[in-house]
C-alpha positions in Angstrom: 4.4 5.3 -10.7 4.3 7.4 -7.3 4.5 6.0 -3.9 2.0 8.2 -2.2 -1.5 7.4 -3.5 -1.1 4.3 -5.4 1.6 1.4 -5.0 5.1 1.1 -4.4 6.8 -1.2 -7.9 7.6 -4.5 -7.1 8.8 -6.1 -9.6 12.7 -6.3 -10.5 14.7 -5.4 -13.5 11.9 -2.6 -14.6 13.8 -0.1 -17.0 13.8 3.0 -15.9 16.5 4.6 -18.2 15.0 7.7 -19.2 12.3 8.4 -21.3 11.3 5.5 -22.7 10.1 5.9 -26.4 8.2 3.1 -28.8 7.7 3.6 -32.2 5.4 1.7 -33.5 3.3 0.7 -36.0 4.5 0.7 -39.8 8.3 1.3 -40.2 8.6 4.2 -42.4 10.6 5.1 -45.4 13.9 5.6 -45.2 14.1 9.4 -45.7 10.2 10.2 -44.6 9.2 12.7 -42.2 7.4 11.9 -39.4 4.2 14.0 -40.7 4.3 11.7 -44.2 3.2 9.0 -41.4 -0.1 8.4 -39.5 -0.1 11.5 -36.6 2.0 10.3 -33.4 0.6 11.0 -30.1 3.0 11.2 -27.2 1.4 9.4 -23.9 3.4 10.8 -20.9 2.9 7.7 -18.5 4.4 7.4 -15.0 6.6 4.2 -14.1 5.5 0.7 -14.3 6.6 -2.5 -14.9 6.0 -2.1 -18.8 2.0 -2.3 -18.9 1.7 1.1 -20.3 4.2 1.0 -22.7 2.3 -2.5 -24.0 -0.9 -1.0 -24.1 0.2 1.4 -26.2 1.3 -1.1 -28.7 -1.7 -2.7 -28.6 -3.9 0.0 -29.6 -1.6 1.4 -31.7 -1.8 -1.9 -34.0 -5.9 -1.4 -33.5 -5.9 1.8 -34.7 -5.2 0.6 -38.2 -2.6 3.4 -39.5 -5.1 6.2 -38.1 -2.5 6.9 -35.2 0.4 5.6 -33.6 1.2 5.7 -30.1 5.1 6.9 -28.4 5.4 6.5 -24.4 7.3 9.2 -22.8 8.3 8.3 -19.5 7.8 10.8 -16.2 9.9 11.2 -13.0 9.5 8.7 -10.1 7.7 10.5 -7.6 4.0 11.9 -7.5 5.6 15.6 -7.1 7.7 16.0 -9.7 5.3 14.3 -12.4 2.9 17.3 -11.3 5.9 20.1 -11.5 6.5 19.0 -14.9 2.9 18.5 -16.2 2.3 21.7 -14.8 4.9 23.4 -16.4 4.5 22.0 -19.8 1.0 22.9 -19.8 1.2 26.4 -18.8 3.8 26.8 -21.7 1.5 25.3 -24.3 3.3 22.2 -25.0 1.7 20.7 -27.7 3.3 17.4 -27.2 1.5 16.9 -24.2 -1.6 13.9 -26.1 -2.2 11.7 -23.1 -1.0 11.9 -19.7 -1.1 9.8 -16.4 -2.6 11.8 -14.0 -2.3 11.3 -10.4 -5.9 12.0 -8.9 -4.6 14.8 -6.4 -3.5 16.7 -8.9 -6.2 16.5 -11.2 -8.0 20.1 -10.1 -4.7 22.3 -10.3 -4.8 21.3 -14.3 -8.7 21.4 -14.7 -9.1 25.0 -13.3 -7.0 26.9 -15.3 -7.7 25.3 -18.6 -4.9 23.1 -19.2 -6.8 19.9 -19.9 -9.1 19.5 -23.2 -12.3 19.2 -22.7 -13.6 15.2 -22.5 -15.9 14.8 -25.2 -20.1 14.0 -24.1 -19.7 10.8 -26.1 -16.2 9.7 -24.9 -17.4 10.4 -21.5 -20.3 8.0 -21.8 -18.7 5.8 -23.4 -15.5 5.4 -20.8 -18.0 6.0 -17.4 -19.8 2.8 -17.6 -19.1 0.2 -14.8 -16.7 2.5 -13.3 -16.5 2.3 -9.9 -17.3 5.3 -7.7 -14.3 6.1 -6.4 -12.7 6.5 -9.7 -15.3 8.8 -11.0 -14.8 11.3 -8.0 -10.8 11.3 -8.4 -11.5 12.5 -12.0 -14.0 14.9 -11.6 -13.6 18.7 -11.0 -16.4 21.1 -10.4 -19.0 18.1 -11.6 -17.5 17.6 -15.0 -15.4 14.6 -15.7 -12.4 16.4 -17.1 -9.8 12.9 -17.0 -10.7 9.4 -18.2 -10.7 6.7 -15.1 -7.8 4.0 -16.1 -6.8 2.3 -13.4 -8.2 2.8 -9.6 -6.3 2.0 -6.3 -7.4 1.3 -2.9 -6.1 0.3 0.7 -7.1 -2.8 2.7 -6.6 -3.8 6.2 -4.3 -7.0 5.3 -4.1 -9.0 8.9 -2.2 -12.1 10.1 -4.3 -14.7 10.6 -3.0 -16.5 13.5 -2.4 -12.8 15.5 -6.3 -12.0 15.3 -7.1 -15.7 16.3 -5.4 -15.1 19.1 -6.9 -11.7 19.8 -10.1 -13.1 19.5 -11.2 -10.9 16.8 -14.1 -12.4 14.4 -12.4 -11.0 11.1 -15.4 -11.9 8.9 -17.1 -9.0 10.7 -16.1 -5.2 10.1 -13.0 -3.9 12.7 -12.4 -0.5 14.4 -9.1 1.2 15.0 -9.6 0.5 18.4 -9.9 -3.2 18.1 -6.5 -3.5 16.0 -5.3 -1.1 18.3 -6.1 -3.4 21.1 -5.0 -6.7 19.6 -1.8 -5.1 18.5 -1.2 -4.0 22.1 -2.5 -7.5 23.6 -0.4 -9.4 21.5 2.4 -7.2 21.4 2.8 -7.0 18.0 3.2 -3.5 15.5 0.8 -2.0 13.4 1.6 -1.5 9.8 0.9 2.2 9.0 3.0 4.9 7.4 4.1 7.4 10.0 6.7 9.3 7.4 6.2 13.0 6.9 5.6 12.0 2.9 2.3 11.7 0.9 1.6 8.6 2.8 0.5 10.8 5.8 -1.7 12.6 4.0 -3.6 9.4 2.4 -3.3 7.9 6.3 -5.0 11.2 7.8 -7.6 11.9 4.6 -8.7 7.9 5.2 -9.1 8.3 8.9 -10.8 11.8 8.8 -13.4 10.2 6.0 -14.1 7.7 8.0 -15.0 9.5 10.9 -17.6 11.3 8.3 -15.7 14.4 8.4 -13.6 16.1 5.6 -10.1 18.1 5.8 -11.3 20.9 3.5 -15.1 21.5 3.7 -15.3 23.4 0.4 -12.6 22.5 -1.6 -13.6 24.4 -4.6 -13.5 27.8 -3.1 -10.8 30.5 -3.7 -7.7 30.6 -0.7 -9.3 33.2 1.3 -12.8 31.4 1.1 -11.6 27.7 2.1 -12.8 26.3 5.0 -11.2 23.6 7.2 -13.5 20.7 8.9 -9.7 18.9 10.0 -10.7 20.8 13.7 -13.9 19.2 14.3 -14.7 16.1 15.8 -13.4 13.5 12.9 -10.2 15.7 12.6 -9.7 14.8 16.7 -10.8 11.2 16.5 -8.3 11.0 13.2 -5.9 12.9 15.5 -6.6 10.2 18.6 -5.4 7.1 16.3 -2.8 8.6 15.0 -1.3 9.9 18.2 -2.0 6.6 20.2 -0.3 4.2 17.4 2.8 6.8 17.6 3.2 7.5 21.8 2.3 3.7 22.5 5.4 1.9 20.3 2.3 0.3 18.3 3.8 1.3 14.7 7.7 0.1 15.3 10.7 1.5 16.2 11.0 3.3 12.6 7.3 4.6 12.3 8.8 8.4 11.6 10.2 7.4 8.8 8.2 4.1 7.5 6.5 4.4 4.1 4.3 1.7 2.3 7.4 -1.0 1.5 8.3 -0.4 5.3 5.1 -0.9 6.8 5.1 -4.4 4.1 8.6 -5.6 5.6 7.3 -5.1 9.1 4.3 -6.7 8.5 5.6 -9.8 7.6 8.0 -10.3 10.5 7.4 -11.7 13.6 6.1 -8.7 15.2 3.3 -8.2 12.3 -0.4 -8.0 13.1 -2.4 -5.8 10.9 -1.6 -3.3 7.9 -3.7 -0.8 6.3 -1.8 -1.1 2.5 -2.5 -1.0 -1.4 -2.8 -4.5 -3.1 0.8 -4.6 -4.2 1.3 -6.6 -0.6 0.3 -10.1 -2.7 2.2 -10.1 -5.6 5.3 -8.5 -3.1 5.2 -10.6 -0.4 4.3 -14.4 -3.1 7.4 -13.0 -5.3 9.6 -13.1 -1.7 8.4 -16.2 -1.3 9.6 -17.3 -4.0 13.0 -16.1 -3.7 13.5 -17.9 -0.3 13.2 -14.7 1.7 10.5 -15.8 3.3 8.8 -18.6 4.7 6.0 -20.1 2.2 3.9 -20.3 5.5 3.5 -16.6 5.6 1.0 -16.9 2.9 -1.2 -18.9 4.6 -1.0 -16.9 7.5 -2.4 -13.3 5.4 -5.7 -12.5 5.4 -7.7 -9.0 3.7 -10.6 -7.4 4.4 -12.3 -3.7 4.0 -10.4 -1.1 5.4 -10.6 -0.8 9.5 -14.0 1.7 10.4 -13.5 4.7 13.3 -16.9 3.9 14.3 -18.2 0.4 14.9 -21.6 0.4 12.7 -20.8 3.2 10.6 -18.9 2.4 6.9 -15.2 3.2 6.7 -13.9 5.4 3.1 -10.6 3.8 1.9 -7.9 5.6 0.5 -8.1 6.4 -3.3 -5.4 5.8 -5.8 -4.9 5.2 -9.1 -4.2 6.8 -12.3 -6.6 9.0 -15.3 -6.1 9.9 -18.2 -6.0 13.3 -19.9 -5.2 15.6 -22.8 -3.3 18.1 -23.1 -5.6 21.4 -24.1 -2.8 22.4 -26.8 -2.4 18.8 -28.3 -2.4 19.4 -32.3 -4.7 15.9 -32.1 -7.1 16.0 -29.4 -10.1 13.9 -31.2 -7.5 10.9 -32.1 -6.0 11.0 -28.7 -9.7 10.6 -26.9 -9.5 7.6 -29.4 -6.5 6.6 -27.8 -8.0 7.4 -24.9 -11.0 4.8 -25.1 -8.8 1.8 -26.3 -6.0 2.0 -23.7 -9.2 1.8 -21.3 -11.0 -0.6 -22.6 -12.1 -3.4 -20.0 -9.9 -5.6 -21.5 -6.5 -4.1 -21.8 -7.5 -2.8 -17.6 -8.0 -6.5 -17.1 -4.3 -7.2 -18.6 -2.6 -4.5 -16.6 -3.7 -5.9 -13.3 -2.6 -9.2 -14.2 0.7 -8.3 -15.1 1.3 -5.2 -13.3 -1.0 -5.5 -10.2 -3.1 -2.1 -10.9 -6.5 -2.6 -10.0 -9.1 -1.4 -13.0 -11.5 1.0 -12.5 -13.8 -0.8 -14.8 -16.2 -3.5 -12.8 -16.1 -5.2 -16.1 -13.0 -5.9 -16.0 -12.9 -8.0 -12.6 -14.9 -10.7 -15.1 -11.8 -11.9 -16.3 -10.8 -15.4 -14.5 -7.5 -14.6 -14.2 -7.4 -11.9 -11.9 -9.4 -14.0 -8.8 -6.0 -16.2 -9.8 -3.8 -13.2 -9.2 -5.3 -11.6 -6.8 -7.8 -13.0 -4.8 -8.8 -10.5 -3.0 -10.0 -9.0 -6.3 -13.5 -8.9 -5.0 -13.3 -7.0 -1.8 -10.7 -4.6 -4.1 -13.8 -3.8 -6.2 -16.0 -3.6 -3.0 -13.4 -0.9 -1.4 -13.0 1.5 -4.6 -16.8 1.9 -4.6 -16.6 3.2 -0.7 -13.4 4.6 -1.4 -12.8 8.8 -1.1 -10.1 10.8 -2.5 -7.7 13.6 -1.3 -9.1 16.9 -0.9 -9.4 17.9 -4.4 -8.6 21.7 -4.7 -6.1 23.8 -6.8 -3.8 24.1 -3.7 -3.3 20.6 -3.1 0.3 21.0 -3.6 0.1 23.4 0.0 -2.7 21.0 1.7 -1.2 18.3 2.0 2.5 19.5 2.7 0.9 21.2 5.4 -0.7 18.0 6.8 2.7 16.3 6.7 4.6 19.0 8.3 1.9 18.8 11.8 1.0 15.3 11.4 4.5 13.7 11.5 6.0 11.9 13.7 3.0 10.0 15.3 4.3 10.6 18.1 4.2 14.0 18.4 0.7 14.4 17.1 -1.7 16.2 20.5 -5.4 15.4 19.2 -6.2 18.3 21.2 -3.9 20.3 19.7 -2.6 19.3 15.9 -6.0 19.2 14.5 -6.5 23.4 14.8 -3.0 24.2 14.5 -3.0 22.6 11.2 -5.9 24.3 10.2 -4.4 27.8 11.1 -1.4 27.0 9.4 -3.0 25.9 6.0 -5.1 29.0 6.2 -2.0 31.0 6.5 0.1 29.1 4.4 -2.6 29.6 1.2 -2.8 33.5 2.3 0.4 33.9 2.0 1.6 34.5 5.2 3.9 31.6 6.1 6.2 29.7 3.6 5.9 25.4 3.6 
């Protein structure tokens, strides 16, 4: 699974050898083809701690000999899943059934016709209870064009004792400024990802949302028709926090190169105050206690709530993350992989997944389940920050967007709100007309 957009894998011992194949279902004959069998559909998943791999075991066994599903396992990182996607796509790969899609990367697919159509009924079907969020990341042009499987978010995770001491009422919504205050009061760090990496782009996007601004103000357009909102005033204030964290020591002595697991480690140390992170925090930070790495006090002392606001009275938009599903338009079994499609989905096997691999559903239905308040929980205020949640720009140049962003935006420190915000935008612009190279 990537870094950038969702969360960092926490649990030891995953296996990671390859591409990681299950066949299952009936054993066959010794001698049979494959095509004497039920149809196999491949699922390329990204890396997890095994849920995928046991959903598609699960269905397949439901399916009752109609189809059988194989997991086919992609690279690490969010990039190179979308460079071989991409590739296989444009070359007709008819192996291509089901994939795990990275929200970002969704339009680059949709636009050119690589992904099969979602069926009226499926779509229905797999849309209700889903939280907003979700059903943004996997839409293109107003057409769903991916299933929503699991969704992802950021919360503002906070030390209990530091904000006590700060005097900040955490039951009520907090500002940047405010944790940019405490943080300073108390001299303690603020847990953000300053590395010139994906995480900069979800950092920036989140702050620019928030500010009620966007980085692309019509992402559908063609490159010589996109306009950039990242100059106006939520691009500056974005620009302000960003800067301020960096020049002021706020973020730690290795903000330039701190990603999510960085920003994790630092928050849990004696300098930590407040982190904006995915949910992965609880189940990493419990399993370290448990090793003895860390003091079992450290629990008690972590608190969540929604992510921080720019403006005090005016709703903040969390990061989005998560993964959809989609087909591939030149898979030989597009009907039975939809069918796929709807069991791997299901409330219940979402439910499972977050349990045991800490990846939020997209389904509301699925929070229902008692165990995950037992897992996790801050399950609830999860739920509450994928429906205010907002993705990425979503455009067919994402790819040049968001390198762009990272290139300007990083380090912190370097960042001029007066300045970064329109160079950026002059340099995407030139970038996507092909007058400077990334």
């Amino acid at each position: 699974m990537p870094r950038d957009g969702n969360r960092p894998r926490y649990r030891r011992g995953t296996a990671r050898a390859g591409a990681v194949v299950l066949a299952l279902g009936a054993t066959l004959l010794a001698g049979c083809s494959a095509e004497e069998g039920p149809p196999t559909l491949t699922w390329y998943i990204n890396p997890d701690a095994g849920g995928q791999a046991a959903i598609a075991e699960k269905c397949t066994e439901a399916a009752g000999g109609e189809y059988r599903i194989e997991t086919s396992l992609l690279p690490n990182d969010a990039a190179s899943q979308r460079e071989q996607l991409a590739r296989r796509l444009a070359a007709g790969d008819t192996s291509l059934d089901i994939m795990s899609l990275d929200p970002p990367f969704i339009p680059e697919l949709a636009e050119p016709g690589f992904l099969a159509p979602v069926p009226d009924t499926v779509a229905q079907r797999t849309t209700q209870n889903v939280v907003e969020g979700a059903l943004t990341g996997a839409t293109w042009k107003d057409k769903l064009v991916a299933v929503p499987f699991w969704a992802n978010t950021q919360l503002l995770w906070y030390r209990k004792s530091v904000a006590e001491a700060a005097g900040l009422d955490m039951s009520k919504p907090v500002t940047w400024q405010q944790l940019i205050d405490a943080a300073a009061k108390e001299d303690k760090f603020l847990g953000v990802q300053g590395q010139r990496g994906e995480s900069m782009t979800v950092w920036l996007n989140a702050l620019v949302e928030s500010a009620g601004g966007h980085i692309l103000e019509n992402p559908e357009a063609t490159a010589d028709q996109i306009q950039l909102g990242l100059a106006g005033k939520a691009g500056t204030e974005a620009a302000q926090v960003i800067s301020t964290i960096g020049k002021d020591g706020l973020g730690g002595p290795g903000l330039p190169t701190q990603d999510e697991n960085n920003s994790m480690i630092l928050f849990q140390g004696d300098k930590g105050s407040f982190m904006v992170n995915w949910p992965f925090v609880w189940p990493a930070t419990n399993a370290a206690v448990e090793d003895g790495t860390l003091d079992p006090s450290l629990i008690e002392d972590i608190g969540w709530t929604l992510y921080p606001r720019m403006t005090e009275g005016e709703q903040s938009a969390p990061p989005l993350g998560g993964i959809n599903l989609g087909v591939g338009a030149a898979s030989e079994h597009p009907d039975l992989a939809y069918a796929a499609i709807e069991c791997i989905v299901s409330p219940e096997n979402q439910a499972e997944y977050f349990i045991t691999n800490g990846n939020p559903p997209s389904n509301t239905e699925a929070y229902n389940d008692p165990r995950i308040k037992e897992s996790f929980p801050m399950a609830d205020t999860i739920r509450e920050s994928l429906e205010l949640s907002a993705p990425r720009p979503q455009t067919v140049f994402y790819n040049e967007v968001s390198t762009s962003l990272q290139q300007n935006f990083a380090p912190p420190d370097q960042v001029d709100p007066a300045i970064t915000p329109q160079e950026t935008s002059d340099f995407i612009v030139s970038v996507l007309r092909g007058e400077n190279l990334l």
